[in-house]
NUFIKOL-568901 format. One line per 10 residues: for each residue x, y, z of C-alpha. Coordinates in steps of 0.25 Angstrom, whole numbers, plus 2048, in hexadecimal, padded with zeros to 3 digits. Example, Ala and Ser with C-alpha at 12.3 -4.5 7.8 and 13.67 -1.06 7.14 Angstrom:
<pts>
831:7EE:81F ~ 837:7FC:81D;
</pts>
This chain:
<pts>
800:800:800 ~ 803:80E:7FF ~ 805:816:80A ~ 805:823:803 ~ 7F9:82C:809 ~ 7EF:830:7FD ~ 7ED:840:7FB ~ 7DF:83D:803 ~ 7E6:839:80E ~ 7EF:843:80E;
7E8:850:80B ~ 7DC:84B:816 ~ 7E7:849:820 ~ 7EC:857:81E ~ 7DF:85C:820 ~ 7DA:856:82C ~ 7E9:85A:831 ~ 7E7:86A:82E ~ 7DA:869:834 ~ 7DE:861:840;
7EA:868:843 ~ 7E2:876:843 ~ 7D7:872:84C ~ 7DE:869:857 ~ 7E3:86F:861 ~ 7E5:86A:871 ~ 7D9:874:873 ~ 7D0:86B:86A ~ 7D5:860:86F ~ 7D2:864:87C;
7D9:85D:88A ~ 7DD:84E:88A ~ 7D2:845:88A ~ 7C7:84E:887 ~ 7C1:850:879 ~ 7C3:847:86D ~ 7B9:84D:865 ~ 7BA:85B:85D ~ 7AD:85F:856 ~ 7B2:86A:850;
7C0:863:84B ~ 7B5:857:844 ~ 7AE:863:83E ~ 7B9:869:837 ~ 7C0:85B:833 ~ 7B0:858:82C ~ 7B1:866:825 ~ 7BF:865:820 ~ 7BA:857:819 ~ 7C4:84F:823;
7B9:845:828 ~ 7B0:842:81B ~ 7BD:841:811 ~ 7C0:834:814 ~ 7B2:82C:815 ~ 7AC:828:807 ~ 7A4:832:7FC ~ 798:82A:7FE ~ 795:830:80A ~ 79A:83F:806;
7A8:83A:80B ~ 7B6:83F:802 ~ 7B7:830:7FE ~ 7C4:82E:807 ~ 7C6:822:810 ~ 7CE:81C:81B ~ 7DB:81E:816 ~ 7D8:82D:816 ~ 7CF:82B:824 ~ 7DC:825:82A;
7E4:832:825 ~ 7DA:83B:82C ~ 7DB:833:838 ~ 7EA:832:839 ~ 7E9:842:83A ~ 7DE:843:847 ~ 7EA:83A:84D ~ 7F4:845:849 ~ 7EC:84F:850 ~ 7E5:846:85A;
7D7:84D:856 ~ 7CC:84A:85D ~ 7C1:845:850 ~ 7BA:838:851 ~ 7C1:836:841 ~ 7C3:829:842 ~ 7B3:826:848 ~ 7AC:830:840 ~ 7B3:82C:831 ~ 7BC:821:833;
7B1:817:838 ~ 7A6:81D:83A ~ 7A1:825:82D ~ 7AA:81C:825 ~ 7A2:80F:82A ~ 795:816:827 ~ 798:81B:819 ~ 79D:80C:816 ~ 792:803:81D ~ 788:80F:81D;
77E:814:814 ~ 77C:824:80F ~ 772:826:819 ~ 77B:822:826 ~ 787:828:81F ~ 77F:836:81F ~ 779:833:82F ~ 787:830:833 ~ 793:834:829 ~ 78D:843:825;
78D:849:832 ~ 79C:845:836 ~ 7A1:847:828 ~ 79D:856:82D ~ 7A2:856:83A ~ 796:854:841 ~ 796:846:848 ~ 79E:83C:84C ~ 79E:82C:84A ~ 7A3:824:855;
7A6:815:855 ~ 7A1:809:85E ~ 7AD:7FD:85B ~ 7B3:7F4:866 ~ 7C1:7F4:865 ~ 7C9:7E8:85F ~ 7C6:7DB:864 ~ 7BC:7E1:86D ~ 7AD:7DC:86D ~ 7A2:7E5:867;
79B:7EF:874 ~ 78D:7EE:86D ~ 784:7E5:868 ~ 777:7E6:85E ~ 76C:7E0:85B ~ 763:7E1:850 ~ 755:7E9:854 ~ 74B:7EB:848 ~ 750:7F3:83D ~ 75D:7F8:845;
767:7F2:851 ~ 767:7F4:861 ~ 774:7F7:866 ~ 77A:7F4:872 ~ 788:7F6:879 ~ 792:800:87D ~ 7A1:802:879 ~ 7AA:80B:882 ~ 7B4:814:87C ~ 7AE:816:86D;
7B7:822:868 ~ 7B0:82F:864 ~ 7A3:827:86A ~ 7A2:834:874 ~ 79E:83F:869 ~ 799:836:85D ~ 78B:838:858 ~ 78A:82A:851 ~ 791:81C:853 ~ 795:80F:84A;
795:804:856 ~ 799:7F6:852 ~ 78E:7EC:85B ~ 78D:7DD:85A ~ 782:7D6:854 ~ 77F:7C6:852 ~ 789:7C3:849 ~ 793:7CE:849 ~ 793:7DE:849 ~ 78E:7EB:843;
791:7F8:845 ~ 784:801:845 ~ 784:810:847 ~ 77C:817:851 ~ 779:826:854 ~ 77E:82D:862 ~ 770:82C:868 ~ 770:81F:867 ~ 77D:81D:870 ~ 77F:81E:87E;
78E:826:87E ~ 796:829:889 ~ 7A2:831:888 ~ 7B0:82A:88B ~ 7BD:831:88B ~ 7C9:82A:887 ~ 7D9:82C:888 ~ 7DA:837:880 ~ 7CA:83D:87C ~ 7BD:83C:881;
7B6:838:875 ~ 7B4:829:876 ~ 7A8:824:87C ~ 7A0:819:883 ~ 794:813:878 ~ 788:80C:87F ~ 77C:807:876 ~ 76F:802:87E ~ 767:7FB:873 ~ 76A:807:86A;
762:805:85C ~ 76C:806:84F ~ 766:804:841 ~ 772:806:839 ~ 77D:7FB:837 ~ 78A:7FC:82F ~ 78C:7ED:831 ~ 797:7E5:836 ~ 7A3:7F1:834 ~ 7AA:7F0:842;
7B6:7EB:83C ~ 7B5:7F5:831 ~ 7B4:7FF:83A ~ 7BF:7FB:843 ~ 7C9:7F9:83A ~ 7C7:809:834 ~ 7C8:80C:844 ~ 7D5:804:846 ~ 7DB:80B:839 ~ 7D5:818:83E;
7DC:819:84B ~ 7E7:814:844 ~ 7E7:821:83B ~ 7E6:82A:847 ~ 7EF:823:850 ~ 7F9:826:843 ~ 7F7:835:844 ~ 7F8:833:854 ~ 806:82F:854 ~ 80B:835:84B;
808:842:84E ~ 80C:83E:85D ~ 819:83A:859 ~ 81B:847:851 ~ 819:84E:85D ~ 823:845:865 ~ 82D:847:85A ~ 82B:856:85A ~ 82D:855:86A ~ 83A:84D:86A;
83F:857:860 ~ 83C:865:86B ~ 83E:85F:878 ~ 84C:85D:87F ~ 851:856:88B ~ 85F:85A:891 ~ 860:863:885 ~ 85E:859:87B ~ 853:858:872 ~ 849:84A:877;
849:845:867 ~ 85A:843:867 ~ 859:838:871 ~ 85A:82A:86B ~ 84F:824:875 ~ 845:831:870 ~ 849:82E:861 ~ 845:821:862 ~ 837:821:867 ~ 835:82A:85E;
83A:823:853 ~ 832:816:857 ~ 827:81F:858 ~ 828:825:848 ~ 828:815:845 ~ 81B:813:84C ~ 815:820:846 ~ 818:818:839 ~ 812:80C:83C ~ 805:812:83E;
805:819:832 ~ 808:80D:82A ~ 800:802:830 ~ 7F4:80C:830 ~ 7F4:80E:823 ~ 7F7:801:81D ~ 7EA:7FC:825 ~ 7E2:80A:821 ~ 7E6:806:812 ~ 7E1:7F7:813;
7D3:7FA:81A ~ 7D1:807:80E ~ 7D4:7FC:804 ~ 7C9:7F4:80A ~ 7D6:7E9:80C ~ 7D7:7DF:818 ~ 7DE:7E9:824 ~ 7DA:7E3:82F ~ 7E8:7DE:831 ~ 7EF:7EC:82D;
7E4:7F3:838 ~ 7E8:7EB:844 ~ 7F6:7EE:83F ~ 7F3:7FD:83E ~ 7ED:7FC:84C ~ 7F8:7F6:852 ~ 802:801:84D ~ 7F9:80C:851 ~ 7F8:807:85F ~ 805:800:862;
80D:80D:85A ~ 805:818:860 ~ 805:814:86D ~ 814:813:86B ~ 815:821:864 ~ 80D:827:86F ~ 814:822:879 ~ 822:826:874 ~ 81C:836:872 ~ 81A:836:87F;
826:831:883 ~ 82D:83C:87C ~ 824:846:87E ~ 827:842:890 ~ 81F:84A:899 ~ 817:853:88F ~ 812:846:887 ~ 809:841:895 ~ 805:850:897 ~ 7F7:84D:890;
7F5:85C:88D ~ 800:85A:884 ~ 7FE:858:875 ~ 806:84B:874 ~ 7FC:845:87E ~ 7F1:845:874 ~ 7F7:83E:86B ~ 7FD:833:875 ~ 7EF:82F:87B ~ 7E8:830:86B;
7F3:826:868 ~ 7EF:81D:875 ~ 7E0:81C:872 ~ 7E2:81B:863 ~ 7EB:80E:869 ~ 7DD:807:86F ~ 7D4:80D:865 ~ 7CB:800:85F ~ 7D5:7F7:868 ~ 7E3:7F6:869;
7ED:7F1:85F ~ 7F1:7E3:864 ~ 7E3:7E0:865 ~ 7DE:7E1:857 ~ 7EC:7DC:852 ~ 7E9:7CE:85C ~ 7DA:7CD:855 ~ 7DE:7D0:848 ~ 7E9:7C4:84A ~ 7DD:7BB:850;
7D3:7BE:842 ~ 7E1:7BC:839 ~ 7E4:7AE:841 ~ 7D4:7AB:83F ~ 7D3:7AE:82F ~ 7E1:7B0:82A ~ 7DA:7B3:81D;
</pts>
């Protein structure tokens, strides 16, 4: 494959960069562990054509896809802004506009291609059995369950929640009312949230697409981890070049060089595996392989990176007022996001050992 970004790629990138870079600031972003969510950020993003570019034309989208998506993403990393992207266009509007039809696609996918609402997802993490179950009732399904932690759940307007039925899972969309939410904070926002359903009624199914939708998260997190650490170990770089002790600048000493040097590889890892796995899944090629891969690199590698910009960085990287600080605990929870690495690398052995086909 080639690894060359395409001219989309590129030019949407710089845009959402210019626009992020102009509107993030520490006061947006207000203190550690409040926030996660900027109205005013997602409405600019919609009206600069950032969040409808890359979903299809036949729902008034630019005709872009994941590859362009992943691009967009890799840039909310860099500038660690707080919209629900990857919820709102990576899964959710993208899983209407493919399993949907045009009357769902202008219910859910018009109003966040303007900046309006927001789409949050329902998936247990890897490995992890389903939270809700549904039953068929008449013309629709009755929904029951509860999942903790669903990210951008606390400010969503509408939700894709995959539930078990006899014989295996769909996903079905429901509207806020119909969703008992409580706020939850996490490690760096408070944006996630606790989703109950008490025999909630959903008529509309997008069918068995929980793998399909978890894989798009996986390589979603994986694009934003990207930006993450590379943007933290720019920083940690830019630090060890300033900073001196017993009048020697931190970046000349062999141990300092080295961390850093092991970081740079890891930044690369990322980037590569990610878009080997985002390259397969756009083709419509078997990734599952290349995904776990990705997530594994995004996790180990990250937490490795972060780790080491702290380090560097000493008593001003713990200081969680400090710009370096966000980055380290985006990079943690991006780590854990839809299960950690070692966990989807073990099931993905256990389904390759079952069907080596």
């Amino acid at each position: 494959m080639d690894f060359t970004l395409t001219e989309a790629q590129t030019d949407l990138a710089s845009l959402t960069r210019r626009i992020l870079t102009d509107k993030v600031t520490p006061d947006v972003l207000g203190p550690h562990g409040s926030g996660g969510y900027d109205a005013p950020l997602w409405k600019a993003l919609a009206q600069a054509g950032v969040v409808d570019a890359a979903l299809p034309q036949t729902v008034g989208g630019g005709g872009f896809g994941l590859l362009e998506q992943c691009s967009v993403l890799a840039e909310i990393g860099r500038a660690v802004a707080p919209v629900p992207y990857l919820t709102s266009v990576v899964q959710g509007a993208a899983a209407v506009a493919e399993f949907g039809d045009g009357r769902l696609a202008e219910r859910w996918i018009v109003p966040v291609f303007r900046g309006e609402q927001v789409l949050a997802v329902a998936l247990p993490d890897f490995g992890v059995p389903c939270g809700f179950t549904a039953e068929a009732d008449g013309d629709g399904w009755r929904l029951t369950g509860a999942q903790t932690a669903v990210a951008s759940g606390a400010f969503a307007h509408g939700f894709l929640v995959e539930a078990a039925i006899d014989g295996g899972h769909q996903v079905f969309l429901l509207d806020r009312d119909a969703v008992t939410v409580s706020p939850q904070r996490t490690v760096d926002h408070a944006d996630a949230a606790l989703v109950e359903l008490t025999g909630a009624k959903s008529a509309v199914s997008l069918g068995d697409i929980g793998e399909w939708l978890r894989l798009r998260g996986t390589i979603g997190v994986c694009a934003q981890q990207l930006g993450v650490v590379e943007r933290a170990l720019e920083l940690t770089a830019a630090y060890a070049r300033e900073r001196k002790q017993f009048d020697h600048l931190i970046g000349s000493f062999q141990a300092v060089r080295q961390r850093l040097a092991d970081a740079y590889v890891d930044v690369e890892a990322v980037r590569l595996t990610l878009w080997q796995a985002a390259w397969r899944l756009s083709e419509g090629l078997p990734a599952a392989e290349e995904v776990a891969t990705a997530k594994f690199w995004a996790a180990e590698a990250g937490h490795r990176v972060a780790h080491t910009a702290v380090h560097v960085h000493g008593g001003v990287g713990i200081d969680v007022d400090h710009t370096l600080h966000r980055y380290f605990v985006a990079a943690k929870r991006l780590e854990f996001t839809l299960g950690g690495a070692t966990a989807q690398l073990r099931g993905l052995g256990d389904l390759l050992a079952a069907d080596p086909a």
